[in-house]
PyMOL commands that place a pseudoatom at each C-alpha (Angstrom):
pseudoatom trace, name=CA, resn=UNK, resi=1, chain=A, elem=C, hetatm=0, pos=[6.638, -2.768, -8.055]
pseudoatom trace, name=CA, resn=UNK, resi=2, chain=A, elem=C, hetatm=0, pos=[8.358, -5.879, -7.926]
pseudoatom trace, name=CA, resn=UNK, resi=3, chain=A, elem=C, hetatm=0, pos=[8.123, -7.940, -4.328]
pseudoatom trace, name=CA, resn=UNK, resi=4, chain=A, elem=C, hetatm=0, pos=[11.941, -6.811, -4.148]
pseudoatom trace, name=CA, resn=UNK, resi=5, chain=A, elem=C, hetatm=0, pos=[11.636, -3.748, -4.544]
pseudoatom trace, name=CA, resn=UNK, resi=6, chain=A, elem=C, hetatm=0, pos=[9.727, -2.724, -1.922]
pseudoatom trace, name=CA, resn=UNK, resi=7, chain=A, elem=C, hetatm=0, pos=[12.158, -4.581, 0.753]
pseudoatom trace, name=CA, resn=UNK, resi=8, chain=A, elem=C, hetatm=0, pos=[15.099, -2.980, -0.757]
pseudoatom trace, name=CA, resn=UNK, resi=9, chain=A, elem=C, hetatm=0, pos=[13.263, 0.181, -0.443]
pseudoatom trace, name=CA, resn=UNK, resi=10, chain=A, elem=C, hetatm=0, pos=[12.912, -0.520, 3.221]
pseudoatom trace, name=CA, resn=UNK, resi=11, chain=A, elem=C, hetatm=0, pos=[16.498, -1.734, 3.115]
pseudoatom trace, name=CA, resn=UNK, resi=12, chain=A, elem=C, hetatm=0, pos=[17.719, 2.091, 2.504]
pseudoatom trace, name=CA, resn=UNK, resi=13, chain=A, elem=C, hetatm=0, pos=[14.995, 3.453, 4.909]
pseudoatom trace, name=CA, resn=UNK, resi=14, chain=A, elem=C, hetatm=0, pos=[16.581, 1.287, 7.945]
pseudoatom trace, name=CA, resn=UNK, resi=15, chain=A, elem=C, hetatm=0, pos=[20.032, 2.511, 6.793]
pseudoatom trace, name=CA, resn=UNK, resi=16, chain=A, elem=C, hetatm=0, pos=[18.627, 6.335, 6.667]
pseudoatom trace, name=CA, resn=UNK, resi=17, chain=A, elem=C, hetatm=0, pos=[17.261, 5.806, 10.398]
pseudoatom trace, name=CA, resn=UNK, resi=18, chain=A, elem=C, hetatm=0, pos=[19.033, 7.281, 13.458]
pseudoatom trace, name=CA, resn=UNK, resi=19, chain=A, elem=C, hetatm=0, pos=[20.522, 4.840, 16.027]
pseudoatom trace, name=CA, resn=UNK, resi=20, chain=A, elem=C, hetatm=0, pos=[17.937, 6.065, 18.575]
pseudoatom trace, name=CA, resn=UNK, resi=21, chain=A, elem=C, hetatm=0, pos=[15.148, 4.919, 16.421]
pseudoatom trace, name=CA, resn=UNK, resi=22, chain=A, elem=C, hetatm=0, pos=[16.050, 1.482, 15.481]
pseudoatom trace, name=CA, resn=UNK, resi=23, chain=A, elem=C, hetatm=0, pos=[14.471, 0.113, 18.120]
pseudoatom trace, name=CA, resn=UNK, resi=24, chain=A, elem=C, hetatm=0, pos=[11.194, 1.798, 17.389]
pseudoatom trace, name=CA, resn=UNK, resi=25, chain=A, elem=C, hetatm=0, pos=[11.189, 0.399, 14.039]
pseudoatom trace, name=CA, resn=UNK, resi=26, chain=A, elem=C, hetatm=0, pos=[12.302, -3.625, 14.864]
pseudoatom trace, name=CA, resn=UNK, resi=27, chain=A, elem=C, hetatm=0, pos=[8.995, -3.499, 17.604]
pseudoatom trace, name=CA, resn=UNK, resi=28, chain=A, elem=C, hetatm=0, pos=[6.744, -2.370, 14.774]
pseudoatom trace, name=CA, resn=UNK, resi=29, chain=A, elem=C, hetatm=0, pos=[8.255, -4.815, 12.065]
pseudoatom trace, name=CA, resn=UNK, resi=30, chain=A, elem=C, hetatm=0, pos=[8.048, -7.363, 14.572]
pseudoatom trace, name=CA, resn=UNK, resi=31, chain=A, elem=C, hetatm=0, pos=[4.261, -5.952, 15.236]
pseudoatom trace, name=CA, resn=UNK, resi=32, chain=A, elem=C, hetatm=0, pos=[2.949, -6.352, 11.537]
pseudoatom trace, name=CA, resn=UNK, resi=33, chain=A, elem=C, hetatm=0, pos=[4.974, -9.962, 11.365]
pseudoatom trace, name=CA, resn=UNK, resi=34, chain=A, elem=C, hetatm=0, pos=[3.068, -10.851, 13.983]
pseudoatom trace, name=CA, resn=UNK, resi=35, chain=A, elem=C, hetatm=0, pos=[-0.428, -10.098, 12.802]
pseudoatom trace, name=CA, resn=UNK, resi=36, chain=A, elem=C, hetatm=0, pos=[-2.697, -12.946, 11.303]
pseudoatom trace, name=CA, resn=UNK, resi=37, chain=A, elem=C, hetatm=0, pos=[-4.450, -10.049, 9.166]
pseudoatom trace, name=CA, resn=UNK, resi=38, chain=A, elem=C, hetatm=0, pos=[-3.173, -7.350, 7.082]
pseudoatom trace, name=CA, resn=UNK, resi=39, chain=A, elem=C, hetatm=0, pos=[-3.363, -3.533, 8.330]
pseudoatom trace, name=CA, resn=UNK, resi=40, chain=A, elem=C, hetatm=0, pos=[-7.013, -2.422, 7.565]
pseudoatom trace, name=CA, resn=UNK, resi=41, chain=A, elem=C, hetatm=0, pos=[-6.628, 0.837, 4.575]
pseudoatom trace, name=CA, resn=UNK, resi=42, chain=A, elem=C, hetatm=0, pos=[-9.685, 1.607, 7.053]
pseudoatom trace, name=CA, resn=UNK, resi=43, chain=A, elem=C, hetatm=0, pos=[-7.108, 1.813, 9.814]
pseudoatom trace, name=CA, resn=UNK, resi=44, chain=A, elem=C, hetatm=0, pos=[-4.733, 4.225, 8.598]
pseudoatom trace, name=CA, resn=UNK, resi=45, chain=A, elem=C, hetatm=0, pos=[-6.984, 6.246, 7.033]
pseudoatom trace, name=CA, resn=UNK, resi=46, chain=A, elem=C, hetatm=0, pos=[-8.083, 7.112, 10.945]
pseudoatom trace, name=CA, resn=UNK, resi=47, chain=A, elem=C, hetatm=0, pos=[-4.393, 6.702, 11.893]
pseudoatom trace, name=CA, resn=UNK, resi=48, chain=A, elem=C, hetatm=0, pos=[-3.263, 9.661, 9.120]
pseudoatom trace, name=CA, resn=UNK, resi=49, chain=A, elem=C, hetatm=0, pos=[-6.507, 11.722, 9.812]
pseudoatom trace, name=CA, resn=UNK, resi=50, chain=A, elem=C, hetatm=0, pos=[-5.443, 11.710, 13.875]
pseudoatom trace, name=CA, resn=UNK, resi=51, chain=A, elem=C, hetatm=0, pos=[-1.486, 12.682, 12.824]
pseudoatom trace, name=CA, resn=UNK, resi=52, chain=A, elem=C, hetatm=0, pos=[-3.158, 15.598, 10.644]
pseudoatom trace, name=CA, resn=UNK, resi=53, chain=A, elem=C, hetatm=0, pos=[-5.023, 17.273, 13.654]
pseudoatom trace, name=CA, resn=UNK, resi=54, chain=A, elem=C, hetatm=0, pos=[-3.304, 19.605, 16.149]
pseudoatom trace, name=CA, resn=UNK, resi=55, chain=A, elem=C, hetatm=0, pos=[-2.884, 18.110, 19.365]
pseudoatom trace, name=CA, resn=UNK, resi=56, chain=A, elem=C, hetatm=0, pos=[-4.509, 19.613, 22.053]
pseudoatom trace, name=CA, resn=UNK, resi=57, chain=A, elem=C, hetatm=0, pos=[-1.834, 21.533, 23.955]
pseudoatom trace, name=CA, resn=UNK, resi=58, chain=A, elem=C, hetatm=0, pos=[-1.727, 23.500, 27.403]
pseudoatom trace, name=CA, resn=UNK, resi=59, chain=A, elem=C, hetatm=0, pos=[-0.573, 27.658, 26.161]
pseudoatom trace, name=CA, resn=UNK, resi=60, chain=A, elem=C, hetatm=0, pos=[2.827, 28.912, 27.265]
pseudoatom trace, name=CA, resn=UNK, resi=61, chain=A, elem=C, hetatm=0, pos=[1.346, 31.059, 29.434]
pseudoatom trace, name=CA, resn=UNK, resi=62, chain=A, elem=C, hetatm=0, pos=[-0.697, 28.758, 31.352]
pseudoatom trace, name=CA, resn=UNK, resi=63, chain=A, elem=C, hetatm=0, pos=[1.659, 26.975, 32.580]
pseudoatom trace, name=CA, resn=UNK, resi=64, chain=A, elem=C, hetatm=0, pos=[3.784, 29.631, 34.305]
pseudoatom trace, name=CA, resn=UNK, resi=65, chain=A, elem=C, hetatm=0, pos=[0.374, 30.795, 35.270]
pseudoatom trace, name=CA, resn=UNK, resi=66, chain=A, elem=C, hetatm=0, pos=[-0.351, 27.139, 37.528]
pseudoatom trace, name=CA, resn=UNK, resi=67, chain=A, elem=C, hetatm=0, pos=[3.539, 27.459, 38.741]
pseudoatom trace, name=CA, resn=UNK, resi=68, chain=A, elem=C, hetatm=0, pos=[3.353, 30.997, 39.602]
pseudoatom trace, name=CA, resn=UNK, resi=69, chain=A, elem=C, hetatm=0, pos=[5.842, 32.179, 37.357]
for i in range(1, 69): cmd.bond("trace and resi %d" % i, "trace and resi %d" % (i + 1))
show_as sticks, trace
zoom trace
C-alpha cells in the first residue's frame, strides 16, 4: 500500500468518527507521534488478547443484593 494510502485511509476513518470521540483519537495520534520507537507487534498482540477476554463483571443480582434491593 502506497505511504498515501494508508493516511487517506485514516483520512475517511476521522471523518466516520463521532464528535464525542475526536478527542480520544487526536491524544492517541499525538501518543504514537510522540514515541521515539514504533508500537511493539509484541504489544498488541497482548493488547488484542486482553480486548478478547470477558471482563470480570459484578452479576445483576449482586448488586441489588449489597443495596438491599
Amino acid at each position: 500500500m502506497p505511504h498515501n494510502a494508508g493516511k487517506e485511509d485514516l483520512h475517511s476513518l476521522i471523518e466516520r468518527l463521532p464528535d464525542s470521540e475526536i478527542l480520544a483519537a487526536e491524544r492517541y495520534l499525538e501518543f504514537l507521534i510522540s514515541r521515539e520507537a514504533p508500537v511493539d507487534p509484541e504489544m498488541l498482540k497482548r493488547i488484542d488478547a486482553a480486548r478478547a477476554e470477558a471482563p470480570a463483571g459484578i452479576p445483576h443480582d449482586d448488586i441489588l443484593r449489597e443495596f438491599g434491593l
